[in-house]
N, C-alpha and C positions, 0 to 999 in steps of 0.2 A: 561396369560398376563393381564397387570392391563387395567383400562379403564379410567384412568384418570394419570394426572402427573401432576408436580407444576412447578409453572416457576414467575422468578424474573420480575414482573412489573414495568417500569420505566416510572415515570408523569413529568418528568423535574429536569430541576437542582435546588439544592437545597431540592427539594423532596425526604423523603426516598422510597427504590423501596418496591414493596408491593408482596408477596407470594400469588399466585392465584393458586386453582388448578381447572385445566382444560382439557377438554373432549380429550381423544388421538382421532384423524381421523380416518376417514375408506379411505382404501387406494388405492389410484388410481394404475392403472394396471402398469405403468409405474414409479412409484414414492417409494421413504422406505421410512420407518419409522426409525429411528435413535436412541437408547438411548446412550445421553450422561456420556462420561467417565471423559473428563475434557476440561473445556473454558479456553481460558488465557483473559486477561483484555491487549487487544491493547493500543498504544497512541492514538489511533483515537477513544475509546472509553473515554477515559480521557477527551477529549475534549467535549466532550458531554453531558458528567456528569459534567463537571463544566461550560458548556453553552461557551464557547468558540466558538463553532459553533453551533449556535441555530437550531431546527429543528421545524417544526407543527407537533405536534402530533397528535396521534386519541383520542378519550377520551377517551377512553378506555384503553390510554396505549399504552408503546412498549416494546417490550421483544427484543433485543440489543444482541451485543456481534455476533462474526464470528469468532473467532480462535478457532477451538475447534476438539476433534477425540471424537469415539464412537463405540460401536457397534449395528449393523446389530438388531433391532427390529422386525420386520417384511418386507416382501420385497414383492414388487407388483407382482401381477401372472406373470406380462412377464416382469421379469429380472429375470435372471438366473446366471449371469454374472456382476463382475464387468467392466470397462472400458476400461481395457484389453483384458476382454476376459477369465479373469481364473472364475472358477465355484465360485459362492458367497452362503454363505448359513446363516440363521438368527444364531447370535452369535459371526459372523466373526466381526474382529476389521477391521476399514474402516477410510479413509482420503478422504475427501469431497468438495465439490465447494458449495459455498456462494451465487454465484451472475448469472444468467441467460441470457444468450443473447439469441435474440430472432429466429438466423439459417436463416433469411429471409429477413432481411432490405438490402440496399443497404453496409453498412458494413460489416456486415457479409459475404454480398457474394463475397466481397472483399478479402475475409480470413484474417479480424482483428474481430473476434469476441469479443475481448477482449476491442474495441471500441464500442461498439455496445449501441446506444442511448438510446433502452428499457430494458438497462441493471440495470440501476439506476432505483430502484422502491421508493415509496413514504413508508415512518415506514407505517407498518401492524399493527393494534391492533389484542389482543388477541382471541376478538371475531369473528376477521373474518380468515375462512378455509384458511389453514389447523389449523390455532392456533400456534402453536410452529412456528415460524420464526425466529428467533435468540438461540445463543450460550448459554443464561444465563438461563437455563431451564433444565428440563431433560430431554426431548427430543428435535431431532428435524426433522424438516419433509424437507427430500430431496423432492422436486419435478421434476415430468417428464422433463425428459432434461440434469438433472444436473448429473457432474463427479463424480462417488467413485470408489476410488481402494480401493482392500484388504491391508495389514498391516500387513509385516512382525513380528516375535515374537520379534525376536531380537531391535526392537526400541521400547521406552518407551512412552506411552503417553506425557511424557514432551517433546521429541523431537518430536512427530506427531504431535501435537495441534498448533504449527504457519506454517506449513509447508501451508497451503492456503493462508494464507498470510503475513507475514512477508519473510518467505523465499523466496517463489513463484514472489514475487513482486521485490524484490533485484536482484535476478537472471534475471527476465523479463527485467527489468530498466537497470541492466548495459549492458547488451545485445542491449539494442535497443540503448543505448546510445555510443557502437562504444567501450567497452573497449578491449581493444590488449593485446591478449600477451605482457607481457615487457613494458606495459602502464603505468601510473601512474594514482592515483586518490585520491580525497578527498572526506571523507567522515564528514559530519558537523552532529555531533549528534550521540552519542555512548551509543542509549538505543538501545530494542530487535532488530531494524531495523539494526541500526546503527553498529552493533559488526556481525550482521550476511550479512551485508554487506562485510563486512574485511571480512572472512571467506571465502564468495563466488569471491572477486576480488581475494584473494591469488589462489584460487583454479581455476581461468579465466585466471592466467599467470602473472596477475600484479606485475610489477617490486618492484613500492614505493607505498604503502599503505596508507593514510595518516589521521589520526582518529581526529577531534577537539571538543570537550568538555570541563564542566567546574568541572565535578566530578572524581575525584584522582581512585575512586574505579571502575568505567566505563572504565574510558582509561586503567585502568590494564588488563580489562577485553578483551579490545579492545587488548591490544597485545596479548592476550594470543590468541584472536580466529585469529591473521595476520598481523595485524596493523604493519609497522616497523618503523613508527613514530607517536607522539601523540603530542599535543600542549592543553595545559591546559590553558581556558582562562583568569582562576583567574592569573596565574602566567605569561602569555606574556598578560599582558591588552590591550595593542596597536594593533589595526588593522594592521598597516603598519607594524608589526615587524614580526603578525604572515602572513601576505603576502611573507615576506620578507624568513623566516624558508619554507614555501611552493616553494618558488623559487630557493633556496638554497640545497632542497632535490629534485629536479625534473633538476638539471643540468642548472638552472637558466633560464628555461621555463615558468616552470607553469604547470598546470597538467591537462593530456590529458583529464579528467571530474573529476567534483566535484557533490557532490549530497546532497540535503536537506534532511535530516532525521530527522531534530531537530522538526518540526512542527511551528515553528514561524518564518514567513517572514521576519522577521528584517535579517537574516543572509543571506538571499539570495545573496545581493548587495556584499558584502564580500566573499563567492564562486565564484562570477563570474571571482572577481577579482585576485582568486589564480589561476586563468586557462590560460592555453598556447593558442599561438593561433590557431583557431579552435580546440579550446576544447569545448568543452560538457558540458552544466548543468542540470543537473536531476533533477526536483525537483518530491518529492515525499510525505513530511512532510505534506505541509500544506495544509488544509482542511477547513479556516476559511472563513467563508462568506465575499465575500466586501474585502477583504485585498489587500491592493495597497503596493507595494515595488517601491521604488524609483532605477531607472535604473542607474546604477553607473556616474556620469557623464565623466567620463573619461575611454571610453574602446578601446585605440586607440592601446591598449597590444593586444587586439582579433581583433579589426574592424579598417580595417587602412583610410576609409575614405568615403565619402559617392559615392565617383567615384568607389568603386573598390568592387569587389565580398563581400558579410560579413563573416568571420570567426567565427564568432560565433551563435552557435546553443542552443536553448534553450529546454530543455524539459518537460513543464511547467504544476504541478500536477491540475488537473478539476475535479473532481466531480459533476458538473451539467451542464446542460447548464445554458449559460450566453451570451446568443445574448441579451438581454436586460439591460446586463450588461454596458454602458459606459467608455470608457479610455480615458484616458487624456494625450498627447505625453511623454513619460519617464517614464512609469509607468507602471509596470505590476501589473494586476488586479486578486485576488484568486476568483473564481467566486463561486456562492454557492453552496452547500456541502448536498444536497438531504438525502443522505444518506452514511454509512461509508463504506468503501471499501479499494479498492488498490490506487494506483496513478494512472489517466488519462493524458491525456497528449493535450496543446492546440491548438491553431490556431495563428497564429506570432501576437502580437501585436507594432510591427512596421515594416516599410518597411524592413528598411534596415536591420533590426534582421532575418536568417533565422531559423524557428522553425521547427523540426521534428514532423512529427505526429503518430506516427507509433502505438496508441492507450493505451488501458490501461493494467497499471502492471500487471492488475487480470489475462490476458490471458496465454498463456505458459509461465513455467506449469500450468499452470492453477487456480491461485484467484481467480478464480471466480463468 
């Protein structure tokens, strides 16, 4: 086995990433070793490399990137077993968790591990143990705690490497988000998230599917994986009409959850507004520091008045804490973005809004 490996260095945006090779670990009893087969390049890593959501880094760098499969390097003396329970041996092909909760805080014991506060770590530079912490590398180092299962022959690296999180998080989110058999739902944003979305709602029972985007090649892509209707924003320009096509296919409701996939907050306001009452909003896209969406000022389609129960729930994506975050009434605030992940989800930012909190995407099946 080698004693070193190389991995893709990242100093910021605008910066090229830099080829560093560096020391493989000695391995904890409890932890493998990983050699990667293949990374995807997330929207939340998009965001990153173009400073969308800025981060501090170490100087030394971060090595980035979470979608990724691999096989079996080395395996610490006491696992024997992947997650399951079936026998794991060095060699096996393996699908893995990302991100650590800590099995001990008061969430956790909750059984929302998937909330879990010291789950969100600060970027690791290169130099400090174990070294490899992200996807963009050739290897990488699971540590003590974290989920792998083995990997069947029959699926291809292309279909294992977003399974931690692009899939993992779509299936979490509509889940927590209440979607029904015979539901309906909108999905805003028809990239990797967004089409595997469709996918998993058609496969959840959902009656109308409902894909919006502004790329002709996306929305094809979007029926093919479920979608049974698409709205192209370049061709209905108007808010109100494609409000209007959202009411029109849902029996002139609105639909029982809509979800951000797009990653830019401006769409929010417009989701909310294609929702029946007591519908669901997912958000799950956006990641950017500081981002304030203006609360639709007329939700009186969800919320019929400030006397009477709220019908509308929001499920609204966090990434860090943000108690020292600020709001300003009508405004929901994207609080900062520590580090990239799945969707979290917040705490109400108004009275009368009632917000679920049921934690973050990454947890079953497990993003984590």
């Amino acid at each position: 086995m080698a004693s070193t490996g190389r991995a893709a260095v990242f100093f910021g945006p605008g910066k090229p990433f830099e080829i560093r090779e560096l020391p493989l670990p000695e391995i904890e009893p409890d932890a493998v070793l990983i050699k990667v087969s293949l990374a995807n390049v997330c929207g939340s890593d998009l965001h990153f490399w173009r400073g969308d959501a800025p981060l501090r880094l170490p100087e030394d760098g971060w090595i980035f990137g979470h979608e990724m499969t691999g096989r079996v390097a080395k395996l610490g003396r006491n696992v024997k077993t992947d997650s399951l329970g079936r026998p794991l041996r060095e060699g096996d092909r393996v699908a893995y968790t990302y991100f650590y909760p800590c099995g001990r805080c008061y969430v956790c014991l909750n059984k929302q591990p998937a909330a879990c506060p010291a789950k969100i770590e600060r970027p690791r530079g290169p130099s400090e143990f174990p070294y490899f912490h992200g996807a963009f590398a050739e290897y990488y180092y699971l540590r003590p705690g974290g989920a792998l299962f083995a990997v069947p022959d029959a699926l291809s690296d292309e279909l294992v490497s977003p399974v931690n999180c692009a899939l993992s998080q779509v299936i979490f989110g509509l889940r927590e988000a209440g979607l029904a058999f015979g539901g309906s739902v909108v999905i805003q944003g028809a990239g990797g998230l967004g089409v595997q979305a469709a996918a998993v709602a058609k496969d959840m029972g959902a009656a109308s599917v409902i894909v919006v985007d502004q790329l002709s090649g996306r929305l094809e892509l979007a029926t093919a994986f479920g979608a049974d209707h698409v709205i192209n924003v370049k061709e209905v320009t108007e808010r109100k009409e494609r409000v209007a096509l959202v009411r029109k296919w849902t029996g002139g409701m609105g639909a029982d959850v809509a979800c951000d996939f797009v990653g830019f907050p401006q769409v929010i306001p417009e989701g909310i507004e294609m929702l029946r009452p007591g519908g669901t909003y997912l958000e799950i896209g956006t990641i950017s520091r500081g981002a304030k969406v203006e609360r639709p000022a007329d939700l009186s389609h969800v919320s019929p008045g400030q006397d009477q129960p709220s019908l509308l729930r929001l499920g609204v994506a966090q990434r860090g804490d943000d108690e020292d975050q600020p709001r300003r009434p009508g405004a929901l605030t994207a609080p900062r973005a520590p580090a990239i992940g799945c969707a979290d989800w917040a705490r109400p930012v108004r009275p009368q809004v009632r917000m679920r909190h049921p934690g973050r995407a990454g947890s079953a099946p497990r993003c984590s």
